[in-house]
PLY file of the C-alpha trace (Angstrom):
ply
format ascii 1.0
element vertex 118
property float x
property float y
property float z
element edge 117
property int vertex1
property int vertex2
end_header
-43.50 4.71 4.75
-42.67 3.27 8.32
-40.13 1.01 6.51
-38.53 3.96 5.04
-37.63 5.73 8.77
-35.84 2.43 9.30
-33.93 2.12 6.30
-32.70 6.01 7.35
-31.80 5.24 10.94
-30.22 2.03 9.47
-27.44 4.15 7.15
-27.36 6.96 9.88
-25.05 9.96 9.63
-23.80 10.48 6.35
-19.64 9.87 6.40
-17.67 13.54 6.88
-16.24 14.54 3.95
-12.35 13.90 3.79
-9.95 17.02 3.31
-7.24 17.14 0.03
-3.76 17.00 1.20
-4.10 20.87 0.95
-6.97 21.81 2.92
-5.31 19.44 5.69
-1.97 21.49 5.49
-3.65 24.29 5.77
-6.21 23.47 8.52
-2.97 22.29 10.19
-0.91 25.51 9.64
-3.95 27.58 10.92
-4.73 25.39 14.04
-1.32 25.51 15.22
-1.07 29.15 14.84
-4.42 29.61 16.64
-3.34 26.99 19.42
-0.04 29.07 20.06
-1.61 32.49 20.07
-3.64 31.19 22.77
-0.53 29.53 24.66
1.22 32.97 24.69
-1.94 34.76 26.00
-2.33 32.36 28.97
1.10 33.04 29.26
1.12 36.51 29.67
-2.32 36.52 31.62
-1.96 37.82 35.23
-3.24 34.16 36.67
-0.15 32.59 34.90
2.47 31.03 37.13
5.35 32.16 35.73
8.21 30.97 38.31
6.53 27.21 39.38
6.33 27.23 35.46
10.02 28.37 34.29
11.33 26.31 37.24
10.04 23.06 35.36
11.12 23.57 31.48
14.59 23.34 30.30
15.08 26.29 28.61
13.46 29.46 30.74
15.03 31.71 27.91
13.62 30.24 24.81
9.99 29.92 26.10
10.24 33.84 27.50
11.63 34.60 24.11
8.42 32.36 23.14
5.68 34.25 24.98
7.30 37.43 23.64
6.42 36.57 20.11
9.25 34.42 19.04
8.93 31.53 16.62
8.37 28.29 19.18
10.67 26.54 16.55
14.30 27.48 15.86
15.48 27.31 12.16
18.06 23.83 13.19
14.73 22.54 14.02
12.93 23.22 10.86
15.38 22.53 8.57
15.81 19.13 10.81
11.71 18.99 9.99
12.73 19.28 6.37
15.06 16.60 6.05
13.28 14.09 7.87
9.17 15.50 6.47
10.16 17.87 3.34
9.92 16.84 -0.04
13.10 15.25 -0.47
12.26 12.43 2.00
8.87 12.47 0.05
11.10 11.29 -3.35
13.05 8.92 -0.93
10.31 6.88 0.16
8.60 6.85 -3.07
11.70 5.33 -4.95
11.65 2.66 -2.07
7.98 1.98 -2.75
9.04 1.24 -6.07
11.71 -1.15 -5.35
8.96 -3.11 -3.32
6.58 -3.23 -5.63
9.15 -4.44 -8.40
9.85 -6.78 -6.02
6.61 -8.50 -5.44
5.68 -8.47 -8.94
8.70 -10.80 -9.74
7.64 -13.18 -6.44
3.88 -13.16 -7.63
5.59 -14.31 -11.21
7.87 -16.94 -9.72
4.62 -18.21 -7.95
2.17 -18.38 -10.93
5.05 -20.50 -12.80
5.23 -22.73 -9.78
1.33 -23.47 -9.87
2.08 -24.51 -13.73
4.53 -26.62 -13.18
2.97 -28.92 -10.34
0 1
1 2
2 3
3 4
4 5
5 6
6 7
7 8
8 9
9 10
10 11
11 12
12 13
13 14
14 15
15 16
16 17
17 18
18 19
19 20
20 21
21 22
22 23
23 24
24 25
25 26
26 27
27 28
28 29
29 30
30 31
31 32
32 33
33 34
34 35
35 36
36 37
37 38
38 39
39 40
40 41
41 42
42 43
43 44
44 45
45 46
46 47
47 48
48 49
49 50
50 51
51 52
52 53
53 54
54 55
55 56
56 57
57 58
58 59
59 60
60 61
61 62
62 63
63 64
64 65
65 66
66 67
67 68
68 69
69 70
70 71
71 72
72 73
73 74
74 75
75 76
76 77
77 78
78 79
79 80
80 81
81 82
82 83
83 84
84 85
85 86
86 87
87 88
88 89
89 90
90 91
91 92
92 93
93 94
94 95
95 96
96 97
97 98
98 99
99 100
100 101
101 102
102 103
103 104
104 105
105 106
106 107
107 108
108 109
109 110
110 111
111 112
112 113
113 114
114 115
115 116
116 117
């Protein structure tokens, strides 16, 4: 029995379990909603500096518009998001992958009919 207890402290904590692309786009989605609710409330709380705030950012409009409810992303910058994140640069890089791996088949062949010949 004492060897057990070791054994146990030996493995320790068991691993966390990973998230499916889904639950991690989710969490994600939810998180930054939660984290931006809570940057608008500080925002509007009396303790806020406003002015040594709006004095440092470059655009004193968009983050009042901000803390007033507005999105904290404009819709250039989202589609921008999609071009370079979406689903279509998803295909992109896949079809790249492909032409590397086509390509390092054909080496690995050149290189087994090297070793044959010597």
């Amino acid at each position: 029995p004492p060897n057990r207890k070791v054994q146990n402290s030996k493995l320790g904590p068991a691993p966390p379990r990973l998230l499916s692309e889904e639950e991690y786009r989710v969490q994600g989605e939810l998180e930054t909603q939660k984290a931006l609710a809570e940057l608008r409330s500080i925002c509007q709380s009396p303790e806020f500096s406003a002015w040594s705030t709006v004095s440092r950012i470059q655009s004193p409009k968009r983050f009042a518009d901000f803390v007033g409810g507005a999105s904290h992303v404009t819709p250039s910058e989202v589609s921008a998001h999609e071009r370079e994140f979406g689903l279509d640069s998803l295909c992109i890089d896949e079809e790249l992958f492909e032409e590397d791996d086509d390509d390092y088949d054909d080496e690995e062949e050149e290189n087994v009919n090297d070793s044959f010949a010597g």
